[in-house]
Biopython code that builds the backbone (N, CA, C, O; Angstrom):
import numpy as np
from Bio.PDB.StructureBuilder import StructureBuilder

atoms = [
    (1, "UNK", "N", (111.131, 112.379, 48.297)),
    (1, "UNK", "CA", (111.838, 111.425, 49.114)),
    (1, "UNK", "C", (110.864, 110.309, 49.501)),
    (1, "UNK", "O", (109.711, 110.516, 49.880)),
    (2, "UNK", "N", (111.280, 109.435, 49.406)),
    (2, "UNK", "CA", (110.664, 108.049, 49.636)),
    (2, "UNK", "C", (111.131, 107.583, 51.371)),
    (2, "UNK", "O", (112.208, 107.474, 51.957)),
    (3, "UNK", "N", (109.353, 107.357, 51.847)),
    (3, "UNK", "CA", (109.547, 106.797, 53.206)),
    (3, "UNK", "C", (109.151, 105.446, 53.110)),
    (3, "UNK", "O", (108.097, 105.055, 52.609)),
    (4, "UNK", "N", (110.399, 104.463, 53.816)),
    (4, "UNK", "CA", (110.462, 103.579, 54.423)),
    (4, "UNK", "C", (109.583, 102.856, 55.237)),
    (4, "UNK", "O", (109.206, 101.721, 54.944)),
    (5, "UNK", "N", (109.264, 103.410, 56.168)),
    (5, "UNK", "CA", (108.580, 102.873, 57.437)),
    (5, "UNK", "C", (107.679, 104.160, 57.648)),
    (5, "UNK", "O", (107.876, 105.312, 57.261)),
    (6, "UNK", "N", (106.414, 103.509, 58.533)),
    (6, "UNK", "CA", (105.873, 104.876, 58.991)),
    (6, "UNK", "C", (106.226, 105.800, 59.875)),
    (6, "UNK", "O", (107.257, 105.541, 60.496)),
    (7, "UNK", "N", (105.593, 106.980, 60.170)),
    (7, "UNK", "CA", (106.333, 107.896, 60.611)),
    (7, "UNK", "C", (106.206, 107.608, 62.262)),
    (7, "UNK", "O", (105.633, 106.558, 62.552)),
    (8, "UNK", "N", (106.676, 108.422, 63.342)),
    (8, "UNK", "CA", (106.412, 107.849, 64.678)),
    (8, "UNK", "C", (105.494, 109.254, 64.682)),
    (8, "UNK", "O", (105.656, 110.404, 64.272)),
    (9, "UNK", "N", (104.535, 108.579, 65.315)),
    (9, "UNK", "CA", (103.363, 109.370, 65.530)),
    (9, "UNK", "C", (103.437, 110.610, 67.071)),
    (9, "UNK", "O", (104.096, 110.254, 68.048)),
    (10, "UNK", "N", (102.965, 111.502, 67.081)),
    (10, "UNK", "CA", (103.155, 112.647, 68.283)),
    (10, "UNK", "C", (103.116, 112.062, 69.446)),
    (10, "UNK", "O", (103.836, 112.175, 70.437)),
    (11, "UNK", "N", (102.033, 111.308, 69.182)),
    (11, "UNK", "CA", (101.210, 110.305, 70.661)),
    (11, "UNK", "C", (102.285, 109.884, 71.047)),
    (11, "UNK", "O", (102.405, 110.139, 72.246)),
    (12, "UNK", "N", (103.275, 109.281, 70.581)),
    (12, "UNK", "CA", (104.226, 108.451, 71.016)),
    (12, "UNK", "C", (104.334, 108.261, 71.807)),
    (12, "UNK", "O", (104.245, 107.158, 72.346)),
    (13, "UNK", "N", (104.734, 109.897, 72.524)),
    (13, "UNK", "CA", (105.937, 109.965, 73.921)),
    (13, "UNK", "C", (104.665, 109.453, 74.810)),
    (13, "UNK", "O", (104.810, 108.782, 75.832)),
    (14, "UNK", "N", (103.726, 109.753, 74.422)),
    (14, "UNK", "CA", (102.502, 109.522, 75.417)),
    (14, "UNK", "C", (103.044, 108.111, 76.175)),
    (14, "UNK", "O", (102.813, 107.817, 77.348)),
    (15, "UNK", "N", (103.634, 107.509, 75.441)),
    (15, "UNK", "CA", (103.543, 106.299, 75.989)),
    (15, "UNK", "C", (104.651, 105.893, 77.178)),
    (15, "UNK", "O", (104.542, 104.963, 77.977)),
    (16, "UNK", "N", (105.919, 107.005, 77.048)),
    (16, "UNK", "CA", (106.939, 106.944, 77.458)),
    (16, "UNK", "C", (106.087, 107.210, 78.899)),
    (16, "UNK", "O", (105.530, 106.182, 79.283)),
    (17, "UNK", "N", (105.924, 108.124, 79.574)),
    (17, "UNK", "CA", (105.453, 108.425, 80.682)),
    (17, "UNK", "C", (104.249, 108.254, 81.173)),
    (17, "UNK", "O", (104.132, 107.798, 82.311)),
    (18, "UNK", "N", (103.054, 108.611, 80.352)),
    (18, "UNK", "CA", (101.760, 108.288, 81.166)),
    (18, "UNK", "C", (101.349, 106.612, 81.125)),
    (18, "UNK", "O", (100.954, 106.084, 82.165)),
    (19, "UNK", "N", (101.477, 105.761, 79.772)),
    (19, "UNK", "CA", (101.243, 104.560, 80.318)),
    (19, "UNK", "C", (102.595, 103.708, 80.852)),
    (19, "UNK", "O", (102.313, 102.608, 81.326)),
    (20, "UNK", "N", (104.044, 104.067, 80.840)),
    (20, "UNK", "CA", (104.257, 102.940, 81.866)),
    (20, "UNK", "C", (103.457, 103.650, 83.334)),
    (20, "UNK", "O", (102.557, 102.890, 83.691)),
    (21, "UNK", "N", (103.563, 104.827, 84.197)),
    (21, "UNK", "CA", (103.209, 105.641, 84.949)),
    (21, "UNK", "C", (102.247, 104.400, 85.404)),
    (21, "UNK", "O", (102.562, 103.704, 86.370)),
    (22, "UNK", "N", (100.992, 104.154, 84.611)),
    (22, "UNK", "CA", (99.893, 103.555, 84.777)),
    (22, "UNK", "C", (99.711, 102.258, 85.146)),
    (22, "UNK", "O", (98.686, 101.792, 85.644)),
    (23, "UNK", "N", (100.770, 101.653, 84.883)),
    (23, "UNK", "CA", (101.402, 99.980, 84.597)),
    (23, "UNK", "C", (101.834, 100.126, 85.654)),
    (23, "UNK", "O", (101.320, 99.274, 86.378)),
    (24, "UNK", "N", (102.574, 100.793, 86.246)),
    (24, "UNK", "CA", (103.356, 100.698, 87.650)),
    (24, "UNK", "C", (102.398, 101.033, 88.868)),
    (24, "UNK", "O", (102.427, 100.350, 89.892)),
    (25, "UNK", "N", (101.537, 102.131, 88.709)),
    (25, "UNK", "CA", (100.892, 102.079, 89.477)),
    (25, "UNK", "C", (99.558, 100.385, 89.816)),
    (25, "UNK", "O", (99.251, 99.707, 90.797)),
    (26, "UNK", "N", (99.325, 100.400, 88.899)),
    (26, "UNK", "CA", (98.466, 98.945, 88.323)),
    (26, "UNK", "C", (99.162, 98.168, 89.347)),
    (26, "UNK", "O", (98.850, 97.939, 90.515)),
    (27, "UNK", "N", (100.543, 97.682, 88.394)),
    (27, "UNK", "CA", (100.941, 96.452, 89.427)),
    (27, "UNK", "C", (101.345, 96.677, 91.156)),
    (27, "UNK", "O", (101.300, 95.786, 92.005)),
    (28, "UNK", "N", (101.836, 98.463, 91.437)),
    (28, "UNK", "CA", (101.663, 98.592, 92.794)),
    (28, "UNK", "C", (100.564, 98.277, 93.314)),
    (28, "UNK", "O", (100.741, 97.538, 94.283)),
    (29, "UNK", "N", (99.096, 98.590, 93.031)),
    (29, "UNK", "CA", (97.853, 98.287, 93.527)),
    (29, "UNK", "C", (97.141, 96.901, 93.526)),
    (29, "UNK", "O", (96.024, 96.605, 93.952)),
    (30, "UNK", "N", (98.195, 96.054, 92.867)),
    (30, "UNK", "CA", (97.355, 94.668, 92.481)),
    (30, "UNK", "C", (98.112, 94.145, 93.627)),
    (30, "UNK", "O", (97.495, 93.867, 94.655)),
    (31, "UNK", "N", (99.757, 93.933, 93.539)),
    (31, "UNK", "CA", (100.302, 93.587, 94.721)),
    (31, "UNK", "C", (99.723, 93.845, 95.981)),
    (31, "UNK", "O", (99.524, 92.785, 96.574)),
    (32, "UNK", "N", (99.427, 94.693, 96.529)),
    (32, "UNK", "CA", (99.141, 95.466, 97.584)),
    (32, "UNK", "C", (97.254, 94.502, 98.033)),
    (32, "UNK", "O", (96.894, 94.212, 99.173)),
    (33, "UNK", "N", (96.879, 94.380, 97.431)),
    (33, "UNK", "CA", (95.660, 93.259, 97.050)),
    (33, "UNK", "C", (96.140, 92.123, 97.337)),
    (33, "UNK", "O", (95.779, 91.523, 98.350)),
    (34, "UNK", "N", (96.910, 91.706, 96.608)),
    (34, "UNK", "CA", (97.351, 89.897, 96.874)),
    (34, "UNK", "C", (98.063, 89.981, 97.955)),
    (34, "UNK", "O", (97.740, 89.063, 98.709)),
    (35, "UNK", "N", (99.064, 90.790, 98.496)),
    (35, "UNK", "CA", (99.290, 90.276, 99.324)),
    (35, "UNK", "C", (98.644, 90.283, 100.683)),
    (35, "UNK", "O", (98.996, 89.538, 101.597)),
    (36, "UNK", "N", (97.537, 91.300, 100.771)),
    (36, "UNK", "CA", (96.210, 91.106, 101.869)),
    (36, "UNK", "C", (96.109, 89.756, 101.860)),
    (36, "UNK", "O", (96.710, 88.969, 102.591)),
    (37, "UNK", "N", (94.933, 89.397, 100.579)),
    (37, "UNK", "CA", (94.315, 88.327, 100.239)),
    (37, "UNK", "C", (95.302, 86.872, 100.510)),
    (37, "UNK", "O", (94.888, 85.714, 100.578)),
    (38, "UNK", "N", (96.237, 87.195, 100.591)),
    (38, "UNK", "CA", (97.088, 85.762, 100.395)),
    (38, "UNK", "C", (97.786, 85.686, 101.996)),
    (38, "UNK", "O", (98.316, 84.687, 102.482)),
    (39, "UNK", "N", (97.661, 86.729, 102.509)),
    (39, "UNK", "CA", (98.026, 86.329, 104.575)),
    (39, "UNK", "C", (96.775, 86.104, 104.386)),
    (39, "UNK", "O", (96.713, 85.001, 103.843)),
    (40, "UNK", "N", (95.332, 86.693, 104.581)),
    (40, "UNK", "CA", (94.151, 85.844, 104.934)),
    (40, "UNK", "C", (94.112, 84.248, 104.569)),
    (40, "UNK", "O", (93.994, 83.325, 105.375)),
    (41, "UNK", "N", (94.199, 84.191, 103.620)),
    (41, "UNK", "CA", (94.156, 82.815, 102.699)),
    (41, "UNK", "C", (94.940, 82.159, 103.769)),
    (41, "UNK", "O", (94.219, 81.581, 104.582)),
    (42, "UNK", "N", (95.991, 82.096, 103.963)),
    (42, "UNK", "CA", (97.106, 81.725, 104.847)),
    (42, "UNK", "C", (96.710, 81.615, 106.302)),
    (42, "UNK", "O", (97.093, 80.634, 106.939)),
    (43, "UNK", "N", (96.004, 82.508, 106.848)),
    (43, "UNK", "CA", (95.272, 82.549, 108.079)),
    (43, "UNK", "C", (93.947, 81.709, 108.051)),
    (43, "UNK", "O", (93.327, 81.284, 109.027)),
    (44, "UNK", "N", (93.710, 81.591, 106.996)),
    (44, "UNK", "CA", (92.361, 80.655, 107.096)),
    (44, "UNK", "C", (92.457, 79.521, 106.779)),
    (44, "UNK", "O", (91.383, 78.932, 106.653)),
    (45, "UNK", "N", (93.675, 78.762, 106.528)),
    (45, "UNK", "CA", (93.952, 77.898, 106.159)),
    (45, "UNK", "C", (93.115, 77.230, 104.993)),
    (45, "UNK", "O", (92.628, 76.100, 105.045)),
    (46, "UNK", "N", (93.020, 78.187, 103.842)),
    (46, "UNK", "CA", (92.400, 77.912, 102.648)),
    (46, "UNK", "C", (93.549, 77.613, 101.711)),
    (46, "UNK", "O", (94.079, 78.642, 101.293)),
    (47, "UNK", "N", (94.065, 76.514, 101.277)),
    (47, "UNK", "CA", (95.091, 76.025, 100.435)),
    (47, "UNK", "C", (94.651, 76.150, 98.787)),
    (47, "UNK", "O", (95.300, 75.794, 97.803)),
    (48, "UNK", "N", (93.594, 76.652, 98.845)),
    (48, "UNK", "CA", (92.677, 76.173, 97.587)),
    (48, "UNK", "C", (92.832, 77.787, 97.265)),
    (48, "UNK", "O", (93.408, 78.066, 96.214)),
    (49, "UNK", "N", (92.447, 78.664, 97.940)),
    (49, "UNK", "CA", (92.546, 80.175, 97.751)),
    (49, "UNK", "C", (93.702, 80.560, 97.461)),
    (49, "UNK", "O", (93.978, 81.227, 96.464)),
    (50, "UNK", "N", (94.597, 80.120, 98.426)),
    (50, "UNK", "CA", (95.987, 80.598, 98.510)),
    (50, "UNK", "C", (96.734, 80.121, 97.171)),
    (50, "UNK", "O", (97.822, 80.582, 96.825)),
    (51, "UNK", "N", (96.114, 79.271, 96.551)),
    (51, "UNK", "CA", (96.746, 79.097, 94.808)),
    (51, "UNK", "C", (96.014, 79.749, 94.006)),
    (51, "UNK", "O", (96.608, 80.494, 93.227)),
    (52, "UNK", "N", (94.934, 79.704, 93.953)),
    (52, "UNK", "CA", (94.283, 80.286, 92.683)),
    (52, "UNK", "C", (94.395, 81.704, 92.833)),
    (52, "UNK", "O", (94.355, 82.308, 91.761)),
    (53, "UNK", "N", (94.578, 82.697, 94.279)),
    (53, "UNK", "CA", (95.313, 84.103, 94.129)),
    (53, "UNK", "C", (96.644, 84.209, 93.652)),
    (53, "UNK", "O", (97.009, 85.221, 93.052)),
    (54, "UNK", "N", (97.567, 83.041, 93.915)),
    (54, "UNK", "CA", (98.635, 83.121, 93.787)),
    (54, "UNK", "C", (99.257, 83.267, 91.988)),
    (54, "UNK", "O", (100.181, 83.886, 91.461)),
    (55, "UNK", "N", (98.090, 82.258, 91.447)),
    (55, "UNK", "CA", (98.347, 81.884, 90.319)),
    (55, "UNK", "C", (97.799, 83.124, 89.347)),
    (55, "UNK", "O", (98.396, 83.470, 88.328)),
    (56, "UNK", "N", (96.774, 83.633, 89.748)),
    (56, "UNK", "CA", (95.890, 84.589, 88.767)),
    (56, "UNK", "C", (95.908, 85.522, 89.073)),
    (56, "UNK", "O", (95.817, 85.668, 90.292)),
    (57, "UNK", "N", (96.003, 86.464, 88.428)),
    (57, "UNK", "CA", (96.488, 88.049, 87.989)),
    (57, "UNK", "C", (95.329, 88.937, 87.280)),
    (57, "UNK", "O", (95.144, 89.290, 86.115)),
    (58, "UNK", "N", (94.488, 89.186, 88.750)),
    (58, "UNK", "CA", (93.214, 89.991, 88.293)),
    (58, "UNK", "C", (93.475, 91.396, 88.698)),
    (58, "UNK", "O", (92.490, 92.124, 88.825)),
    (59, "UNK", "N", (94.463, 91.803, 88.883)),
    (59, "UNK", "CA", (94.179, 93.346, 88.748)),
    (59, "UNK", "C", (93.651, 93.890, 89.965)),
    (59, "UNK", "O", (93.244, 95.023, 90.224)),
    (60, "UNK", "N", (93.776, 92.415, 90.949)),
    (60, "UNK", "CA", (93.243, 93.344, 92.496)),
    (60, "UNK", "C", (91.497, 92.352, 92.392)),
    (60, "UNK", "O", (91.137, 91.527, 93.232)),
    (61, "UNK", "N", (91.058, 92.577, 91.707)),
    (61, "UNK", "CA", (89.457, 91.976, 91.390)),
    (61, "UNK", "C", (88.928, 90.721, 92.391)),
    (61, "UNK", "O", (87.987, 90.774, 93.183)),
    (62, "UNK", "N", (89.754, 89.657, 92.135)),
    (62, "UNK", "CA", (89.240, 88.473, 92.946)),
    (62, "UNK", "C", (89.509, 88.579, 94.279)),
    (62, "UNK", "O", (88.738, 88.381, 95.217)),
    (63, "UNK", "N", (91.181, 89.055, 94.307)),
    (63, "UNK", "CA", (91.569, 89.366, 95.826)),
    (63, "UNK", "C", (90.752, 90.076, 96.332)),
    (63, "UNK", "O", (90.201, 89.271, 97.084)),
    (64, "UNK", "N", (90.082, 91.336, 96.529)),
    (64, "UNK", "CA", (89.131, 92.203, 97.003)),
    (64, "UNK", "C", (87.554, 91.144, 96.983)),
    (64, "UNK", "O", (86.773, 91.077, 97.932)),
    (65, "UNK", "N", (87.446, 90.630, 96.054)),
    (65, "UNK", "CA", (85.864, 89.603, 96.171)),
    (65, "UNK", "C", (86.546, 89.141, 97.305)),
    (65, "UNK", "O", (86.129, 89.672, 98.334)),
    (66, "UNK", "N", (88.010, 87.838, 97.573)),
    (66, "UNK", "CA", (87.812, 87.204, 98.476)),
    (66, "UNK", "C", (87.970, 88.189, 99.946)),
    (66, "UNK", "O", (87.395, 87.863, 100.984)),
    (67, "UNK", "N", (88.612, 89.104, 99.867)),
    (67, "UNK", "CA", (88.938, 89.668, 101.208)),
    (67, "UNK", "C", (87.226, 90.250, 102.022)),
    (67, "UNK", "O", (86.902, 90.329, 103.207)),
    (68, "UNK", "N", (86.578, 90.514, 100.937)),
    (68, "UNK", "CA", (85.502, 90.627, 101.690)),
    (68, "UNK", "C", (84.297, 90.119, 101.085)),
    (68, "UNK", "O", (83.329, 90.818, 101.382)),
    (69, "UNK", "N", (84.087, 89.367, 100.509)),
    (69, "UNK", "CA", (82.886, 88.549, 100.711)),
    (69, "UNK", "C", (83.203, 86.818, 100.563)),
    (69, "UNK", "O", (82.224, 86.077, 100.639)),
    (70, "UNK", "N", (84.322, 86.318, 100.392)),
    (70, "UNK", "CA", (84.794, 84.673, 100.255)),
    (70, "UNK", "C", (85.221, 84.208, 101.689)),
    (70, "UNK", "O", (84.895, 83.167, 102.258)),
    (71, "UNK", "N", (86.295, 85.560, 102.293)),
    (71, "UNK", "CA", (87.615, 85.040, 102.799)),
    (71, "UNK", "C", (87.213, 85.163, 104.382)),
    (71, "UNK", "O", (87.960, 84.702, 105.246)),
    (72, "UNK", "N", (85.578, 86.030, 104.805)),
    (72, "UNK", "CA", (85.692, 85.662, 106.179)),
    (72, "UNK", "C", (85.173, 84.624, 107.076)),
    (72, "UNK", "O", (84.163, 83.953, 106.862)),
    (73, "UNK", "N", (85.743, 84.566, 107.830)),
    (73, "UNK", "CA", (86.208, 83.852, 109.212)),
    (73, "UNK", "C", (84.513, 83.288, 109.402)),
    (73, "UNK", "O", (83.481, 83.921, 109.178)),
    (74, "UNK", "N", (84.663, 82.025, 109.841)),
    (74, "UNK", "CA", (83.033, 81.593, 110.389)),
    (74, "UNK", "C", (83.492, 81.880, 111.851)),
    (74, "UNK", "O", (84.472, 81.764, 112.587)),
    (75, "UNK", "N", (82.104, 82.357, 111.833)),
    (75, "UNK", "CA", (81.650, 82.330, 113.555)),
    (75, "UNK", "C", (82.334, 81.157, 114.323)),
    (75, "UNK", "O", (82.019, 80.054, 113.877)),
    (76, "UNK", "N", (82.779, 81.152, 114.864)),
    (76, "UNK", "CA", (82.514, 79.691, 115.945)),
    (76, "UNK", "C", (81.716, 80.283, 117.432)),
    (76, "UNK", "O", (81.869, 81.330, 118.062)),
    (77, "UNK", "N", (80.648, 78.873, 117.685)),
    (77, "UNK", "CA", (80.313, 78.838, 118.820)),
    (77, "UNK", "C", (80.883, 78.262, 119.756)),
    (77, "UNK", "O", (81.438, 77.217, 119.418)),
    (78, "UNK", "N", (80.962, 78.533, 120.790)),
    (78, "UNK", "CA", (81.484, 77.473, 121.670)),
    (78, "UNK", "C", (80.792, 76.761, 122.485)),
    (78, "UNK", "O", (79.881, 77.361, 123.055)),
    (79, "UNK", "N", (80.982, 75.293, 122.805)),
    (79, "UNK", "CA", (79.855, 75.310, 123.805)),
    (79, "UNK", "C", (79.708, 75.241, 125.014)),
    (79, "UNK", "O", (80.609, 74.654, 125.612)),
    (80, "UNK", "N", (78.808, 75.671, 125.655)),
    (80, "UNK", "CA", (78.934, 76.657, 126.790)),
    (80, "UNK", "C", (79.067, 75.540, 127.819)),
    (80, "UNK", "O", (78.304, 74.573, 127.803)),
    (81, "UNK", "N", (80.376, 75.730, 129.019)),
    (81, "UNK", "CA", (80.583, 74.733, 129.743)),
    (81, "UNK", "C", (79.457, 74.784, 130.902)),
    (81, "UNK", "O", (79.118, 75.869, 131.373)),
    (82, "UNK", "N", (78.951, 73.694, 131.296)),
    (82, "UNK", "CA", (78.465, 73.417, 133.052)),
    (82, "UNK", "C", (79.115, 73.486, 133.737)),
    (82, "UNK", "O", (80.268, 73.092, 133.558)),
    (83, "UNK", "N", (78.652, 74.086, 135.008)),
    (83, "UNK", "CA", (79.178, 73.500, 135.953)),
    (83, "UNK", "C", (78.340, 73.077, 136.834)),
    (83, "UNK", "O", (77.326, 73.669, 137.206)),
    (84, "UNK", "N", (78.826, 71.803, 137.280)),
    (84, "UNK", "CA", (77.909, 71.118, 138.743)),
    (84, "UNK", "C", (77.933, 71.793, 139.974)),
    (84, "UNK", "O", (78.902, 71.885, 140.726)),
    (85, "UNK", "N", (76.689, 72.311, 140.152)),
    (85, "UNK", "CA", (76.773, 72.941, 141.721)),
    (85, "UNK", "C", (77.263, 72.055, 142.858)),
    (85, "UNK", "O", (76.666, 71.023, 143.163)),
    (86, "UNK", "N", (78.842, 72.664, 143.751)),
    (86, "UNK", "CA", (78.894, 71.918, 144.866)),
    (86, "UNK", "C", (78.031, 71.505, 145.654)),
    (86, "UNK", "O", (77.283, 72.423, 145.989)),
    (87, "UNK", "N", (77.775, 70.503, 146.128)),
    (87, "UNK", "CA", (77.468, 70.392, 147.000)),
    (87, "UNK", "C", (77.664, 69.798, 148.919)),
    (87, "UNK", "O", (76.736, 69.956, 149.711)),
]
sb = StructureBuilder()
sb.init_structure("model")
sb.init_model(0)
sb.init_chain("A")
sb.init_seg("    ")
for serial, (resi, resn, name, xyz) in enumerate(atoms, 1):
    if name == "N":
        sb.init_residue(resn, " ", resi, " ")
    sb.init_atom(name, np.array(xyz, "f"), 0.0, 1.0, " ", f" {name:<3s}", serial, name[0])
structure = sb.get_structure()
């Protein structure tokens, strides 16, 4: 008997369950990243951050760089008021 096409390989099903499984979890964990990263962005009024997370699809990667080493907050000082002694 003459085959057509190749055969479907055992692995197959592999694919049915463990990698979408993997894909879903993936994009649960990337979401869960951007949307940290993108209220900070939003809170810091970084317009520049808040697109290039928005736009790019790292897998969690950049969002986590910015959430903790881009995205925090500067110090502010304040400066310290006088007051004139009554007199």
């Amino acid at each position: 008997m003459t085959s057509y096409g190749p055969e479907i390989p055992s692995s197959f099903y592999l694919w049915n369950g463990g990698i979408i499984a993997a894909i879903i979890i993936l994009a649960v964990w990337s979401a869960i990243w951007k949307g940290f990263a993108l209220y900070r962005a939003g809170s810091n009024h970084s317009p520049a951050w808040f697109v290039i997370l928005m736009i790019f699809n790292t897998v969690g990667i950049l969002e986590i760089l910015y959430l903790f080493v881009f995205g925090k907050k500067k110090a502010t000082v304040e400066a310290p008021v006088y007051q004139t002694p009554a007199t």
